[in-house]
C-alpha positions as CSV (number, residue, x, y, z in Angstrom):
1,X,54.8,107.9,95.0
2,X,57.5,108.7,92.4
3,X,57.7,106.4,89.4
4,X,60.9,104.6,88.4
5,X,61.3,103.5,85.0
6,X,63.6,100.5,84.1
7,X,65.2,99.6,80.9
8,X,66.4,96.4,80.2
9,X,70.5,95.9,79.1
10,X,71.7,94.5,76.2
11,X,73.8,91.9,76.5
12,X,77.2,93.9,77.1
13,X,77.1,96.4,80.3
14,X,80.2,98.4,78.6
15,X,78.2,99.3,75.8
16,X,75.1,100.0,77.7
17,X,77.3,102.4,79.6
18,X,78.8,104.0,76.3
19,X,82.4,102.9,76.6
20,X,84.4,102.8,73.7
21,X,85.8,99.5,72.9
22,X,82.9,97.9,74.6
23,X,83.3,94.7,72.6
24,X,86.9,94.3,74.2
25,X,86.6,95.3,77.7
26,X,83.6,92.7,77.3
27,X,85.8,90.5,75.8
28,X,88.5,90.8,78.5
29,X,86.2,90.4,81.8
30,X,85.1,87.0,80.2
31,X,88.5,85.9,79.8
32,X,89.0,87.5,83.7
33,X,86.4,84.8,84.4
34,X,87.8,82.1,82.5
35,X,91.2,82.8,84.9
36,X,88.9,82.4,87.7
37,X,87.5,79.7,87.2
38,X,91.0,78.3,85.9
39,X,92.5,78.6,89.7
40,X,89.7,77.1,90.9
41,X,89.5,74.3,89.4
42,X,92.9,73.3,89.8
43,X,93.0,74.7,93.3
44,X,95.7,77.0,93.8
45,X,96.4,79.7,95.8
46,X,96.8,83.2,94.5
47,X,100.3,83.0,94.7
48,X,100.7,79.5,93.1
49,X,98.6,81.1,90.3
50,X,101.1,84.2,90.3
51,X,104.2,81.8,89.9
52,X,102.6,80.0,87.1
53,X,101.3,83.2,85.4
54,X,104.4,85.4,86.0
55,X,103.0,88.1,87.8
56,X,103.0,89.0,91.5
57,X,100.1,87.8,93.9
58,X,99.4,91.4,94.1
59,X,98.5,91.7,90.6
60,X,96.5,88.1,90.2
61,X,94.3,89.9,93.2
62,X,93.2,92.6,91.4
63,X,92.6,91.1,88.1
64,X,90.0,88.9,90.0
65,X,88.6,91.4,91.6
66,X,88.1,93.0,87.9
67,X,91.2,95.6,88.5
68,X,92.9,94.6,84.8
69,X,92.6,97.8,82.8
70,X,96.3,97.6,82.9
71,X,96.6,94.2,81.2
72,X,96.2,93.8,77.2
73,X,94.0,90.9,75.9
74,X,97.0,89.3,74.6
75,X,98.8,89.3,78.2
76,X,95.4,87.9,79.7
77,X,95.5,85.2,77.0
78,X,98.7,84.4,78.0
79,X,97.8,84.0,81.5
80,X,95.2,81.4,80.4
81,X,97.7,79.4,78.7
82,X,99.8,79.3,81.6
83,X,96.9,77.7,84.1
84,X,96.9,74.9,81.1
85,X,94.1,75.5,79.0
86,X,94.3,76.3,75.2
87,X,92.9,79.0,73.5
88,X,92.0,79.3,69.8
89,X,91.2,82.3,68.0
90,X,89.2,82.2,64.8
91,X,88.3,85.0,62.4
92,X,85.3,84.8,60.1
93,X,83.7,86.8,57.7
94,X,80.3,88.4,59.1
95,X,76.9,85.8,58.0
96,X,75.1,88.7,55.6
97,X,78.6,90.2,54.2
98,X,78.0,91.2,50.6
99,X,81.0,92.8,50.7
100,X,80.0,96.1,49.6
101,X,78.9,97.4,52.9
102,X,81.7,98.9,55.7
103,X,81.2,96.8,58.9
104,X,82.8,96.9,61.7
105,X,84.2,93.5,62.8
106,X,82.4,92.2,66.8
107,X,84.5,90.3,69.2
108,X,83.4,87.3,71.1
109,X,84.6,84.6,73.1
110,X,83.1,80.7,72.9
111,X,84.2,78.4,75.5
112,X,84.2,74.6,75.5
């Protein structure tokens, strides 16, 4: 019998697979969700959801099929917005910045 060994992921599957900007594409599939969800809840169809976004139906397919290279974080944002929610951004220092150290800012997203 041949042995198969397993390791566990991390929390992020683009940086487990190596991509750059892991944080961001990371960031961008929750926000992908969050759109999801969004339609859902306030049950329209994908085209209702096109109109209020201002996009085609084609395009509100394939970002919830997780097609949305194409669309910036910003533009995605936007989309949320459109479906009625509200979307703060908040920047903070890191918790154990002495500020003599480089580090490289994360990305995250908190929703209520």
């Amino acid at each position: 019998m041949k042995k198969t060994s397993v390791t566990r992921g991390g929390s992020n599957i683009f940086a487990d697979l190596g991509l750059p900007d892991a944080d961001e594409h990371m960031l961008k599939a929750r926000v992908v969700l969050i759109i999801g969800k969004r339609i859902d809840q306030i049950g329209l169809t994908q085209q209702a959801a096109a109109k209020r976004m201002g996009i085609t139906q084609p395009d509100v397919s394939n970002i919830l099929r997780g097609r949305f290279e194409g669309f910036a974080l910003e533009r995605l944002l936007r989309f949320v917005r459109a479906l009625g929610s509200d979307v703060e951004i908040k920047v903070k220092r890191p918790a154990n910045d002495d500020g003599r150290k480089h580090h490289e800012g994360r990305m995250s997203l908190t929703t209520a």
